[in-house]
N, C-alpha and C positions, 0 to 999 in steps of 0.2 A: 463236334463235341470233344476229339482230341486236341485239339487246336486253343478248344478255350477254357478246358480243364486240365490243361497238360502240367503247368506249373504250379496248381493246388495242390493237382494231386498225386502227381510224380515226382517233380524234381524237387520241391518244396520237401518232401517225405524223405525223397533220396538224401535230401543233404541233413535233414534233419536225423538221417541216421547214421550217419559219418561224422556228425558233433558228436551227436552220445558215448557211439565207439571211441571216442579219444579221449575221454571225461575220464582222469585219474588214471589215464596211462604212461609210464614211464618211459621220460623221453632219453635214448644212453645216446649220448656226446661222444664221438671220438677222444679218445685218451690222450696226453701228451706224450708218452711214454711211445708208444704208435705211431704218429706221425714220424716223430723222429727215426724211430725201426725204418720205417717204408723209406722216410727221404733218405736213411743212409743205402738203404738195397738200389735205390733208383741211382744213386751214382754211382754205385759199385756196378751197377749193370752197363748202365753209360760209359763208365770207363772199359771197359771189358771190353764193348762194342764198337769204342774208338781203337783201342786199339787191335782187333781184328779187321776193322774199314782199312787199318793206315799200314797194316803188313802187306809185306810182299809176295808172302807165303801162304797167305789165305787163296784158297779156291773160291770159283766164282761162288759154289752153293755157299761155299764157307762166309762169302763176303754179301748175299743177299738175308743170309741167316742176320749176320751183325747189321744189316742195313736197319732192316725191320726191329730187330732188337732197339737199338738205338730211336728211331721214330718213335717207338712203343712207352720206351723210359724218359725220352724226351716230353714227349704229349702229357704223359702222367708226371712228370716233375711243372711245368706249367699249370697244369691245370692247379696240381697241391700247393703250390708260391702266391699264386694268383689267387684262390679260393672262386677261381672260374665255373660256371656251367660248362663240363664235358663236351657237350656238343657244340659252345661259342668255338673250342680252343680246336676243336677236328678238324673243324670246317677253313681255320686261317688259311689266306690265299698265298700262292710265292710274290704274287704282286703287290701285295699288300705289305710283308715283310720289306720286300727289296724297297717300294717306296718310304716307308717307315725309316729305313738303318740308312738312305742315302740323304733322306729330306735333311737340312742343316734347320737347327733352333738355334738362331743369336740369343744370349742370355738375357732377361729382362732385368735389367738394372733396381727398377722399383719394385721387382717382386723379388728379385735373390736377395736384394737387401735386406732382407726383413729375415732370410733363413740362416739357421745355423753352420757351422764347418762340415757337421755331419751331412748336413741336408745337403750341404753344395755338392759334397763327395758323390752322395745317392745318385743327385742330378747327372752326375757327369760318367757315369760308370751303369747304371741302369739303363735299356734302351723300352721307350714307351711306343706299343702300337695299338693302334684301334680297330677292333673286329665288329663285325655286325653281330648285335643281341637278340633277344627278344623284343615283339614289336616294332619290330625297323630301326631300333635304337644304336648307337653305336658305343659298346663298351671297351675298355683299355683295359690292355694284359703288360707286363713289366715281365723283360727281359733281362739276366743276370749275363754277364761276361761268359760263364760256361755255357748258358744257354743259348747264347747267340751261336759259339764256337760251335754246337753239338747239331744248330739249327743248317749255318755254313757249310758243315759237312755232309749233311742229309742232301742240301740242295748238290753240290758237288760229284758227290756218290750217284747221284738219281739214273745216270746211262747204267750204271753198272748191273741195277736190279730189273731193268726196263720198265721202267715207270712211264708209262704214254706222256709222251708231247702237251698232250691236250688234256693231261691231267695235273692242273693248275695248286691243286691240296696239297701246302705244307707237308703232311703227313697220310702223303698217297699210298697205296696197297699198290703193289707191283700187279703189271698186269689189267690192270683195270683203270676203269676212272673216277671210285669211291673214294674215300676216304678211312682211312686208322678210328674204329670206334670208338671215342675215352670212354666211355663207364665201363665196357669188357675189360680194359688196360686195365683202368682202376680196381677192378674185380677180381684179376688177376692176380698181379704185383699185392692187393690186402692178401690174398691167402697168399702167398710164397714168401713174404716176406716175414713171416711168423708171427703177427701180431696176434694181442691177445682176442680184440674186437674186429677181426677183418669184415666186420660186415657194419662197420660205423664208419671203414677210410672209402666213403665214398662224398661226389661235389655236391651234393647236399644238404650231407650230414657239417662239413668242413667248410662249408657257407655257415649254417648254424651257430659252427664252435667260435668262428671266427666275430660273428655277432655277438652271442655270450660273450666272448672276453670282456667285448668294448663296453658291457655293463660292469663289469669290475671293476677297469682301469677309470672307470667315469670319463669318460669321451665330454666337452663340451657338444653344447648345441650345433655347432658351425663343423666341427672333427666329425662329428655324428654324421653331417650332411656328406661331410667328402667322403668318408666310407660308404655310407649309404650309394651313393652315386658312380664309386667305385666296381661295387659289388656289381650295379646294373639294377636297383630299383630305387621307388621312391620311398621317402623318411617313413609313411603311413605303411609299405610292405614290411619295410625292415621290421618294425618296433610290432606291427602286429604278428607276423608269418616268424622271422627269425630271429628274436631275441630270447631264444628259449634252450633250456628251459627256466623259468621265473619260479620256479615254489621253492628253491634254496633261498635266490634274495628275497622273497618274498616272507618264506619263513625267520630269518635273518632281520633284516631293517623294521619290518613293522612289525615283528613280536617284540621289537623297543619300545616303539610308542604303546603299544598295548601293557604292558607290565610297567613299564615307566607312569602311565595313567593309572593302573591301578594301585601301583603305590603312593599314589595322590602326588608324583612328582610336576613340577611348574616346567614346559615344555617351550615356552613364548620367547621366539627369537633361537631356537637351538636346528641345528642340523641335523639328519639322521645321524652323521658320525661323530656330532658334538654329545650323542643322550647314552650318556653311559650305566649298565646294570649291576647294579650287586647282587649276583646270583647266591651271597651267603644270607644276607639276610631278606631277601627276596619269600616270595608269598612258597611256604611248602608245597601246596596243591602243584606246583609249577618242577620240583627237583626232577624228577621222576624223566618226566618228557624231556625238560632241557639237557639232561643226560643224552639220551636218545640222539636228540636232535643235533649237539656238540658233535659227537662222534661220527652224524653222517656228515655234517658242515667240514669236519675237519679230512672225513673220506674223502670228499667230492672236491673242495678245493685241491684236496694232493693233487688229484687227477685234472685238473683244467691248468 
């Protein structure tokens, strides 16, 4: 009887109470003003930490202190670049790095053609590796000239802290053969860093933020797919799980056509961004709330 009432009458129940709970619950976004905080603490701490690794006067405690330092703002600057899962970016292997920064990619002719100066630049100065995701999948993380430098040094350093042989983890715990947690990192570095939201800078929420945008800037169909793919899921996860939150654009784009119709406006053949409102001579029952609703439109974009 448990076996063949189990998803009636448990799990069915269970998730249906987990919808409810989140019915007009407000979703807070990491702030721009935040991220930025944190990314300047995380190279202010990387730098610190390079240079303690690169003195000659640092004690060994002094130089295992900066080792770990360094691993720690390292992993959390990847991860927030990247808008990675925490746990893809802990887990990178030094085998993986090394074959990634040594493999050579001849340039493809019929496909640089088609990119911009910018894009060539990216190309050539970015280093792409690929880590194991979710589901066996393999997702790619993008490496910046500092990061690799910061990455070189860790592997370099690695006797100093003793970091076992047979502990192969980019970002090893001296001593053992686990791994650097990211979300404690990310935990961390949010509160010490001052922000106002430290409990939005985390790879979830900044997966989220990063989705959100791509509704603003209006991503084509095909941009949509390489982010989406990016990120590490498919178009159907993205657009349902993380394009949120939707009750701004939602209250935004389609309170157009809704007041545009009932001002008996001809809408055939217009864009949402072609239908424009006269909120002066607009329906009065409407002042009141468009009020409201301006003022949180014009909060919420500050903030994204």
């Amino acid at each position: 009887m448990c076996d063949i009432e189990w998803s009636n009458e448990i799990s069915s129940m269970a998730l249906k109470t987990l919808r409810d709970q989140k019915i007009n619950k407000v979703t807070v976004m990491p702030l721009t003003r935040d991220i930025a905080k944190m990314s300047s603490y995380l190279s202010k701490t990387a730098e610190d930490a390079v240079a303690d690794l690169q003195s000659e006067q640092s004690t060994d405690e002094d130089q295992e202190n900066a080792w770990v330092s360094l691993a720690q703002a390292c992993l959390a600057q990847i991860v927030m670049f990247n808008r990675r899962r925490s746990g893809e970016v802990s887990k990178m292997k030094v085998s993986m790095y090394r074959d990634a920064v040594s493999a050579s990619r001849p340039a493809d002719s019929d496909i640089h053609a088609q990119l911009s100066e910018v894009e060539h630049t990216l190309c050539r100065v970015l280093t792409r590796i690929e880590i194991p995701g979710k589901r066996g999948n393999f997702v790619p993380i993008l490496l910046t000239h500092k990061f690799r430098q910061a990455v070189d040094l860790l592997l370099e350093k690695r006797h100093v802290v003793n970091v076992a042989q047979m502990n192969d983890f980019v970002f090893a715990r001296p001593n053992s053969l686990s791994h650097i947690r990211g979300s404690d990192v990310l935990r961390t570095f949010a509160s010490e860093c001052g922000a106002e939201a430290p409990h939005t800078l985390r790879s979830t929420k900044l997966r989220k933020h990063v989705a959100t945008i791509s509704q603003v800037i209006n991503l084509k169909n095909n941009e949509l797919d390489v982010l989406a793919q990016f990120l590490g899921h498919n178009i159907k996860v993205h657009r349902d799980y993380y394009r949120l939150p939707s009750d701004v654009l939602q209250t935004a784009k389609i309170a157009k056509i809704l007041m545009a119709l009932d001002n008996g406006e001809q809408l055939a053949g217009k864009s949402l961004d072609d239908i424009h409102i006269d909120l002066e001579e607009g329906c009065h029952i409407y002042s009141f709330s468009l009020y409201f609703f301006e003022v949180y439109l014009f909060y919420y974009l500050a903030n994204i």
